[in-house]
N, CA, C and O atoms as CSV, one atom per row, in Angstrom:
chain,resi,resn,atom,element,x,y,z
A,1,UNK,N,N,2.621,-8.108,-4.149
A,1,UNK,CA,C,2.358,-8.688,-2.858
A,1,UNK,C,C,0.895,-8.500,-2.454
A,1,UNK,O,O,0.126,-9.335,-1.977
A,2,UNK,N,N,0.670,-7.120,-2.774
A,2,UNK,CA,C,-0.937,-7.386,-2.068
A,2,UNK,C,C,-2.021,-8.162,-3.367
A,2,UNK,O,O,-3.176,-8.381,-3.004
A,3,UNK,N,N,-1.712,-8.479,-4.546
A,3,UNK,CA,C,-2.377,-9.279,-4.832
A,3,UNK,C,C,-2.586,-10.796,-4.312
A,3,UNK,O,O,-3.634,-11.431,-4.190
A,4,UNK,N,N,-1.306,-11.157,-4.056
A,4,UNK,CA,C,-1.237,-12.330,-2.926
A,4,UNK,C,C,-2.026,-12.491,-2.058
A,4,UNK,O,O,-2.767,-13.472,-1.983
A,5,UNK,N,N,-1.976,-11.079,-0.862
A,5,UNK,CA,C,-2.821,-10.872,0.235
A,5,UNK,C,C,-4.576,-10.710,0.170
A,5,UNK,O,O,-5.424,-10.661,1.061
A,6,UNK,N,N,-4.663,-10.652,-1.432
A,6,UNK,CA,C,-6.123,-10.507,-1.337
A,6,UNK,C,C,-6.877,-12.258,-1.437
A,6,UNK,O,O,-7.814,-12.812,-0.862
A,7,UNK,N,N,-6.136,-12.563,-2.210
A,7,UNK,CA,C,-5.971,-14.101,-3.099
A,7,UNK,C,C,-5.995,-15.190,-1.287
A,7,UNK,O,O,-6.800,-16.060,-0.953
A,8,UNK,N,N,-4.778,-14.635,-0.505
A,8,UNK,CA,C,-5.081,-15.227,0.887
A,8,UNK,C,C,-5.927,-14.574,1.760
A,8,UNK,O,O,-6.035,-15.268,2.771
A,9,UNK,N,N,-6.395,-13.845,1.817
A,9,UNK,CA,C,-7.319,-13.526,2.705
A,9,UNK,C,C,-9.192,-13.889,1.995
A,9,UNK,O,O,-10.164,-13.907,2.750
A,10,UNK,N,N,-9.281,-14.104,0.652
A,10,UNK,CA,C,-10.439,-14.904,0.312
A,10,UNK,C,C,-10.339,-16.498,0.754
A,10,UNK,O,O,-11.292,-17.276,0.804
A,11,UNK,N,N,-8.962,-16.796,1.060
A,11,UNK,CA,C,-8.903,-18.270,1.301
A,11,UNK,C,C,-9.405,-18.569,2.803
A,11,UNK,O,O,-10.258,-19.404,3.106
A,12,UNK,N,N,-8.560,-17.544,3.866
A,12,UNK,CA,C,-8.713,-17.325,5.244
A,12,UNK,C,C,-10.607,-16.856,5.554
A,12,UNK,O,O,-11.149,-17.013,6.648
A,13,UNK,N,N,-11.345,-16.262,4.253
A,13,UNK,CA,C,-12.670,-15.957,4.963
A,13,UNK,C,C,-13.513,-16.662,4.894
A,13,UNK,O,O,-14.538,-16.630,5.576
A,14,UNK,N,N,-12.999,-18.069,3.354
A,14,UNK,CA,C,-14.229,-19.501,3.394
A,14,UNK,C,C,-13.581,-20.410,4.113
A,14,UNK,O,O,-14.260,-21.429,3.987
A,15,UNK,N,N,-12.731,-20.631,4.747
A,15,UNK,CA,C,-12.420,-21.548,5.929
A,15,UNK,C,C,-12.697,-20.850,7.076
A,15,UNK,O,O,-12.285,-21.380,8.108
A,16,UNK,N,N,-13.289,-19.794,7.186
A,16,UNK,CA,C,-13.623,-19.031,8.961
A,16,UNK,C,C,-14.878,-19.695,8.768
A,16,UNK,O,O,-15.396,-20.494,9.548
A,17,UNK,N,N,-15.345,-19.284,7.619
A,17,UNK,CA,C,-17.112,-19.600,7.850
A,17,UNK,C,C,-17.697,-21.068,7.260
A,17,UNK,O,O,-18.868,-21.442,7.185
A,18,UNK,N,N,-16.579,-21.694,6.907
A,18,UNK,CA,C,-16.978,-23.080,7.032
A,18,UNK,C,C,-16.714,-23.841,8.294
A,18,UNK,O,O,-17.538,-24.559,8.861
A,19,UNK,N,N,-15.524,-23.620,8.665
A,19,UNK,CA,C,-15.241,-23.926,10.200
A,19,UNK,C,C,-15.941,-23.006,11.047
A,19,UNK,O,O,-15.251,-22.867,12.057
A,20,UNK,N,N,-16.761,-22.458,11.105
A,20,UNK,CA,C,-17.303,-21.057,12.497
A,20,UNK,C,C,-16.461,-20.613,13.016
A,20,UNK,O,O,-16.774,-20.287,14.161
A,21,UNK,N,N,-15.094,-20.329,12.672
A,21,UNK,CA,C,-13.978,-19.392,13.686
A,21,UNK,C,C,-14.726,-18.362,12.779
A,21,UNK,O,O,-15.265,-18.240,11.679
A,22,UNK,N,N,-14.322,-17.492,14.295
A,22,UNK,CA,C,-14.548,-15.827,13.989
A,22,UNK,C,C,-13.539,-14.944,13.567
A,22,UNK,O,O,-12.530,-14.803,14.257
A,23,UNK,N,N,-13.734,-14.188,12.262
A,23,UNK,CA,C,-12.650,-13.355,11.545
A,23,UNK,C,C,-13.131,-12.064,12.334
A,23,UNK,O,O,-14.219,-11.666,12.752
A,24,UNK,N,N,-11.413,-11.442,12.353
A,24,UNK,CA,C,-11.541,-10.008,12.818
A,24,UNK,C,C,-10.906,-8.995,12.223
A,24,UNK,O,O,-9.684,-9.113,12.125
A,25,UNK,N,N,-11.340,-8.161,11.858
A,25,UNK,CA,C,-10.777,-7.187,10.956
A,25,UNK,C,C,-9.273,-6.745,11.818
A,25,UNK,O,O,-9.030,-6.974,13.003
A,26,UNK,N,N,-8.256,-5.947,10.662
A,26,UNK,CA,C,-6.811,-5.651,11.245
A,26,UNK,C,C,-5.928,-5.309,10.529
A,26,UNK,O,O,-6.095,-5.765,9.398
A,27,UNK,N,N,-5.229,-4.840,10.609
A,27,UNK,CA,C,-4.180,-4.204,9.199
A,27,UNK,C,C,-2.629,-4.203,9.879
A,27,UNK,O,O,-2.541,-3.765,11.026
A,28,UNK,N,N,-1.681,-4.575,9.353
A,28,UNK,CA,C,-0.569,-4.362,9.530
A,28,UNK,C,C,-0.061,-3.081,9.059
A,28,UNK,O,O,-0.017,-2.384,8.045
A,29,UNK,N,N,0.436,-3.112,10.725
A,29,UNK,CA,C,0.963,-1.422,10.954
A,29,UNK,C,C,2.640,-1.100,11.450
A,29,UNK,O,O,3.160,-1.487,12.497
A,30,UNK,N,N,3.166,-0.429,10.558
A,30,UNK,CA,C,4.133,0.123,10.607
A,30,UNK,C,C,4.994,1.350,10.933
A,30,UNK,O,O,6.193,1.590,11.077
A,31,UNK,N,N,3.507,2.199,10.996
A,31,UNK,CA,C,3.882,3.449,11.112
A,31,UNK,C,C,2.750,4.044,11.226
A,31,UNK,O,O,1.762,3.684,10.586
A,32,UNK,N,N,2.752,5.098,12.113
A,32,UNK,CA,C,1.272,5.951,12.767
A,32,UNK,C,C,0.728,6.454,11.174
A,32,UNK,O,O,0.040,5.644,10.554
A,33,UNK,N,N,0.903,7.190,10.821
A,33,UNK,CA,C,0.515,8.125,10.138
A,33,UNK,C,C,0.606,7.576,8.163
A,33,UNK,O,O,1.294,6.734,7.585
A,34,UNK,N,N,-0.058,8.189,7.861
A,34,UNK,CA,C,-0.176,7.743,6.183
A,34,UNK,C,C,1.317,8.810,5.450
A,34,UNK,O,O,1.731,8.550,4.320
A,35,UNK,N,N,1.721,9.542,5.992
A,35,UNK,CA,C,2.627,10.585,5.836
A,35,UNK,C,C,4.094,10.172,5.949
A,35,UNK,O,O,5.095,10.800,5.603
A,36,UNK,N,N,3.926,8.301,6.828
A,36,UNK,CA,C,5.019,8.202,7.147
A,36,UNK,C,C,5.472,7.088,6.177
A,36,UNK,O,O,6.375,6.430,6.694
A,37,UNK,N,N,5.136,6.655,4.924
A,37,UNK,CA,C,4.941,6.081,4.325
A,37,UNK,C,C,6.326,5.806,3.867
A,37,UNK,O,O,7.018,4.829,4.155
A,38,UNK,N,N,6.638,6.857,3.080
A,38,UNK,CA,C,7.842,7.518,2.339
A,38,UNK,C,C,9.018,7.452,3.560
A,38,UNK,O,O,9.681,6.415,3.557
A,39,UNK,N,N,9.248,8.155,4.293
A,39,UNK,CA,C,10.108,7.718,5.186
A,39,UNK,C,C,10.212,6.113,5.608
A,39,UNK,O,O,11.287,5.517,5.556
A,40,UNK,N,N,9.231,5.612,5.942
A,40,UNK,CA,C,9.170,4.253,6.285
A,40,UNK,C,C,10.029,3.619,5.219
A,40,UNK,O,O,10.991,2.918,5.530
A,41,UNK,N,N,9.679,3.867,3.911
A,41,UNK,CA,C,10.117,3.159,2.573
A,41,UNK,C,C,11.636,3.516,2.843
A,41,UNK,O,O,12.433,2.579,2.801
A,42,UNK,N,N,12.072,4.688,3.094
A,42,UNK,CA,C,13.362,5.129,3.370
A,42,UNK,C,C,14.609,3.579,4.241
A,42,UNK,O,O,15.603,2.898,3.989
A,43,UNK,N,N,13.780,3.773,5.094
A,43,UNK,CA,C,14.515,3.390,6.272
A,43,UNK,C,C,14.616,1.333,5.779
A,43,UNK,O,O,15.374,0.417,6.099
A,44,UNK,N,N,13.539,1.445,4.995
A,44,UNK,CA,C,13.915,-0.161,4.288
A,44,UNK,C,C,15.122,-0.483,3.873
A,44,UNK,O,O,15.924,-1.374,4.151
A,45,UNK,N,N,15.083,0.863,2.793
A,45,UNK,CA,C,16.314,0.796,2.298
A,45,UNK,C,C,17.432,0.656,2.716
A,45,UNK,O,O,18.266,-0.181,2.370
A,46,UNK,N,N,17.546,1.791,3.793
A,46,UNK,CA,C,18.748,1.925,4.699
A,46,UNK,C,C,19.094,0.505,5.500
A,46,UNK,O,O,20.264,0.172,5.690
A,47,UNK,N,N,18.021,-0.261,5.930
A,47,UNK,CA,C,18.165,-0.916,6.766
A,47,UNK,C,C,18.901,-2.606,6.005
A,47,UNK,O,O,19.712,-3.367,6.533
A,48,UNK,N,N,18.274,-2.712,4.734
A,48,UNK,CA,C,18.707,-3.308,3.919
A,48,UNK,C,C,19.136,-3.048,3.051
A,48,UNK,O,O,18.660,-3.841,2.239
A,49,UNK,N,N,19.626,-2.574,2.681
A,49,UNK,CA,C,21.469,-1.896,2.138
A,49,UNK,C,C,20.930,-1.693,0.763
A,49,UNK,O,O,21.570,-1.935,-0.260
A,50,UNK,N,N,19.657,-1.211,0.806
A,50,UNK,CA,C,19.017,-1.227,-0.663
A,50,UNK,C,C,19.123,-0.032,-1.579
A,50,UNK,O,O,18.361,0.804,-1.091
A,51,UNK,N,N,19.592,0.385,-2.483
A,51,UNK,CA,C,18.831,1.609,-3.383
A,51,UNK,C,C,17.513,1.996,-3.113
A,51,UNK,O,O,16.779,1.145,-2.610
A,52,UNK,N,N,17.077,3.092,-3.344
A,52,UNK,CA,C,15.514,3.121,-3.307
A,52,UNK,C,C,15.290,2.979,-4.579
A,52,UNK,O,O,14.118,2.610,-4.654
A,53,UNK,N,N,15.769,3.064,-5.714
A,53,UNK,CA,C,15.168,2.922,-7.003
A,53,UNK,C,C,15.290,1.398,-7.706
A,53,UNK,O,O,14.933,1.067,-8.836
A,54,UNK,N,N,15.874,0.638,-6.722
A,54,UNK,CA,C,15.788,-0.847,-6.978
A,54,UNK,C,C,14.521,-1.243,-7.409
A,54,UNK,O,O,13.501,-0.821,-6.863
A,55,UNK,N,N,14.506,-2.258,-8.630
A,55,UNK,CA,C,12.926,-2.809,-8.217
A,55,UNK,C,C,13.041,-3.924,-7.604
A,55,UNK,O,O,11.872,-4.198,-7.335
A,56,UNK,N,N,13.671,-4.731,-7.213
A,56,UNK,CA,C,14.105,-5.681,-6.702
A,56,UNK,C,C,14.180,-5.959,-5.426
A,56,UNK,O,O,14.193,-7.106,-4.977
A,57,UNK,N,N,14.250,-4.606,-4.552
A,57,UNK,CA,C,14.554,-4.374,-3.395
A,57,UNK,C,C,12.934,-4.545,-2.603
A,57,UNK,O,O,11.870,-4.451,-3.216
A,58,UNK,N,N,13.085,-4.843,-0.950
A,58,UNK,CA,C,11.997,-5.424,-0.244
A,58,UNK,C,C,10.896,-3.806,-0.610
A,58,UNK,O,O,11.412,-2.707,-0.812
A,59,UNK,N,N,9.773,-3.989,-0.614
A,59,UNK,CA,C,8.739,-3.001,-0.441
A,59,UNK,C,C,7.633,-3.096,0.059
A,59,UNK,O,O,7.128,-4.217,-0.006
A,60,UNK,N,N,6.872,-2.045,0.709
A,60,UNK,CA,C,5.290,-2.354,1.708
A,60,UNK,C,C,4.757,-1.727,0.800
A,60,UNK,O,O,5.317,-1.270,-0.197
A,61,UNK,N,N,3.317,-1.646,1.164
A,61,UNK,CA,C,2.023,-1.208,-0.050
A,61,UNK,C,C,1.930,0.168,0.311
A,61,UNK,O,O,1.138,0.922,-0.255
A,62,UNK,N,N,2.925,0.644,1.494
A,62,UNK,CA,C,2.378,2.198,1.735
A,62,UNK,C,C,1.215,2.088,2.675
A,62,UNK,O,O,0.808,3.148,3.150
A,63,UNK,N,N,0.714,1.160,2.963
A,63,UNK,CA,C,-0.567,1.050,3.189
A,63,UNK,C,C,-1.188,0.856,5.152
A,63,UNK,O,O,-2.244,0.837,5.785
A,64,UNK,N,N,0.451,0.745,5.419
A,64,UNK,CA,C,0.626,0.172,6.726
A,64,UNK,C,C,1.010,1.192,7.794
A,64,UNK,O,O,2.072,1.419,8.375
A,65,UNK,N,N,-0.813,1.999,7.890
A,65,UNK,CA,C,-0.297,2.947,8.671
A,65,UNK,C,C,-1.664,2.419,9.799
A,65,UNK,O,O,-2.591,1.697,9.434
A,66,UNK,N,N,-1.489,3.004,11.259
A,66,UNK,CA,C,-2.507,2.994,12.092
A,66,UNK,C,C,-3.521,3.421,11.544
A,66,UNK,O,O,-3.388,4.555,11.083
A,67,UNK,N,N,-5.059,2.680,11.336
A,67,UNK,CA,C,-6.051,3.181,10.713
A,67,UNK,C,C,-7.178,3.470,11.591
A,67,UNK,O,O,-7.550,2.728,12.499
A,68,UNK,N,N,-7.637,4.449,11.314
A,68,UNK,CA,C,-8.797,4.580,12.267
A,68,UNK,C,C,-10.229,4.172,12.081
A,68,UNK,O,O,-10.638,4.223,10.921
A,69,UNK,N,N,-11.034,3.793,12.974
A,69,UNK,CA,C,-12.121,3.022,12.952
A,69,UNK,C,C,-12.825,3.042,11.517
A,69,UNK,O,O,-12.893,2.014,10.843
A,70,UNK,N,N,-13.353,4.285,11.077
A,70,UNK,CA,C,-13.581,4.648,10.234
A,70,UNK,C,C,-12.884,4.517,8.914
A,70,UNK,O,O,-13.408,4.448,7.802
A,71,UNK,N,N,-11.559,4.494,9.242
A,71,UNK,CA,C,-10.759,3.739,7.755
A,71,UNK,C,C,-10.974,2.215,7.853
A,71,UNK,O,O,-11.159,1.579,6.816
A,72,UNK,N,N,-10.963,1.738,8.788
A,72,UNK,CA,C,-11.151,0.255,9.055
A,72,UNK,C,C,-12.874,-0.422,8.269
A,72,UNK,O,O,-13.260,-1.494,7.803
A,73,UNK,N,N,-13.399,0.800,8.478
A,73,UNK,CA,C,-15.355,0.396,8.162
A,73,UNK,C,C,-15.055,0.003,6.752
A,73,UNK,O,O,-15.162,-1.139,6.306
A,74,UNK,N,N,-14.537,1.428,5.870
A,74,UNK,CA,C,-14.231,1.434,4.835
A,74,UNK,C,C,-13.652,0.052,4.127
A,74,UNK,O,O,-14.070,-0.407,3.064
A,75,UNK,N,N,-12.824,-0.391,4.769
A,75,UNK,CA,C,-11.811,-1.456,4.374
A,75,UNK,C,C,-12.423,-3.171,4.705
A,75,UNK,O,O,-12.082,-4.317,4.413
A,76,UNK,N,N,-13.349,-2.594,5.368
A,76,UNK,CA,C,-13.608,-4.169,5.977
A,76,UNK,C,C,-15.461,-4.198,5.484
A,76,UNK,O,O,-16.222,-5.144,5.688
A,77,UNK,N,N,-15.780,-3.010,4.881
A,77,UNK,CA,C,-17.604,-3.010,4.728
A,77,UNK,C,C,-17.789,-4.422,4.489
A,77,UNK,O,O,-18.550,-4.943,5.304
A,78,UNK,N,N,-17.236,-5.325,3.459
A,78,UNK,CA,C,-17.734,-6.447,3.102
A,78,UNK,C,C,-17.645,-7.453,3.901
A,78,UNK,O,O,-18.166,-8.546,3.679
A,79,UNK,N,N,-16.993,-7.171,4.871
A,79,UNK,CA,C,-16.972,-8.482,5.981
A,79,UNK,C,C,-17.469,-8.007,7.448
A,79,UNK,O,O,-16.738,-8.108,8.433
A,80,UNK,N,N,-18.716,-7.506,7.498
A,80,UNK,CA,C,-19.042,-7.066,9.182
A,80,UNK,C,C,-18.860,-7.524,9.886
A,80,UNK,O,O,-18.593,-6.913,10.920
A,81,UNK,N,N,-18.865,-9.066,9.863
A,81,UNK,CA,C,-18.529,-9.655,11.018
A,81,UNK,C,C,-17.575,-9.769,11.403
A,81,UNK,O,O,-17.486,-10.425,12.441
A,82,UNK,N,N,-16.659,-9.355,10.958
A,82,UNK,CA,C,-15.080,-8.653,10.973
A,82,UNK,C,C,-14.573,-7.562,11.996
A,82,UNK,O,O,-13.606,-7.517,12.757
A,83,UNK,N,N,-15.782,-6.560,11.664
A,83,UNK,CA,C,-15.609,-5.394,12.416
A,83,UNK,C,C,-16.001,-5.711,13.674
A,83,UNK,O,O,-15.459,-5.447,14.748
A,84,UNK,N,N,-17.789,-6.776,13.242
A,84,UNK,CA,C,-17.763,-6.950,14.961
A,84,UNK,C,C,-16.808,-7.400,15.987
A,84,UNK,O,O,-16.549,-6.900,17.082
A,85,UNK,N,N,-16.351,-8.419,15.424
A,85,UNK,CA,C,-15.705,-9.077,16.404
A,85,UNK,C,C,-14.082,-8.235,17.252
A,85,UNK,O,O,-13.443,-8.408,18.290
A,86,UNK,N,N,-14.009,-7.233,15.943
A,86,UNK,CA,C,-12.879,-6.245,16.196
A,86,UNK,C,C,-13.430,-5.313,17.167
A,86,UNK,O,O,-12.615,-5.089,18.062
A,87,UNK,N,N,-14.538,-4.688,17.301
A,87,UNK,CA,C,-15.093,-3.977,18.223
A,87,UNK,C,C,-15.383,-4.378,19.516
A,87,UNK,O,O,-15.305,-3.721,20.554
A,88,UNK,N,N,-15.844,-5.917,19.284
A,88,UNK,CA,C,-15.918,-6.564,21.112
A,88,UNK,C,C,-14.423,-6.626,21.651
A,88,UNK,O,O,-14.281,-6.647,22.874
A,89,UNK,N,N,-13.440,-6.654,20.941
A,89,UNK,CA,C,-12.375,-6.975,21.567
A,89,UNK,C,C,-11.702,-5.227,22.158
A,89,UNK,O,O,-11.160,-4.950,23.228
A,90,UNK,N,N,-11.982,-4.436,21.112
A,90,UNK,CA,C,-12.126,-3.337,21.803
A,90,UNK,C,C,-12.272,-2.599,22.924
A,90,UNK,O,O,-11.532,-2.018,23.718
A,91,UNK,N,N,-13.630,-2.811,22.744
A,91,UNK,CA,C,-14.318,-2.589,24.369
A,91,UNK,C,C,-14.165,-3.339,25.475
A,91,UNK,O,O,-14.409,-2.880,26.590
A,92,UNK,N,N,-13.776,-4.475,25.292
A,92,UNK,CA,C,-13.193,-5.375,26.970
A,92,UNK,C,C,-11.494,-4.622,27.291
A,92,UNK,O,O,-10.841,-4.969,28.275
């Protein structure tokens, strides 16, 4: 899946800047903490009647935790104008 997501989000950043819409950095979040990962994965299961050792069964990248600014810099360095626009919305 997140090869998908990388594959669409190169598609989503030459149509921002051929059209001038403004991209903003953002991560889908599931769970506060990076700790909650494993539990999170848990409760998939449970919730969809899954095994956890399925491979078949739905799964997240782990990756979908609240990130902080600073994990966000990290994640978004190549697109600043990303961050900016994530930061003005911030501060209003």
């Amino acid at each position: 899946m997140y090869r998908r997501q990388l594959i669409a989000n190169a598609g989503l950043i030459e149509l921002a800047r051929k059209h001038n819409v403004k991209l903003i950095a953002s991560n889908d979040v599931h769970f506060v903490n990076t700790d909650d990962a494993i539990p999170h994965d848990i409760l998939i299961c449970l919730n969809t009647q899954s095994d956890y050792d399925d491979e078949d069964r739905m799964r997240y990248t782990k990756q979908e935790w609240l990130k902080t600014q600073d994990e966000m810099n990290l994640l978004f360095a190549d697109i600043p104008e990303a961050l900016e626009t994530r930061l003005k919305l911030l501060i209003k």
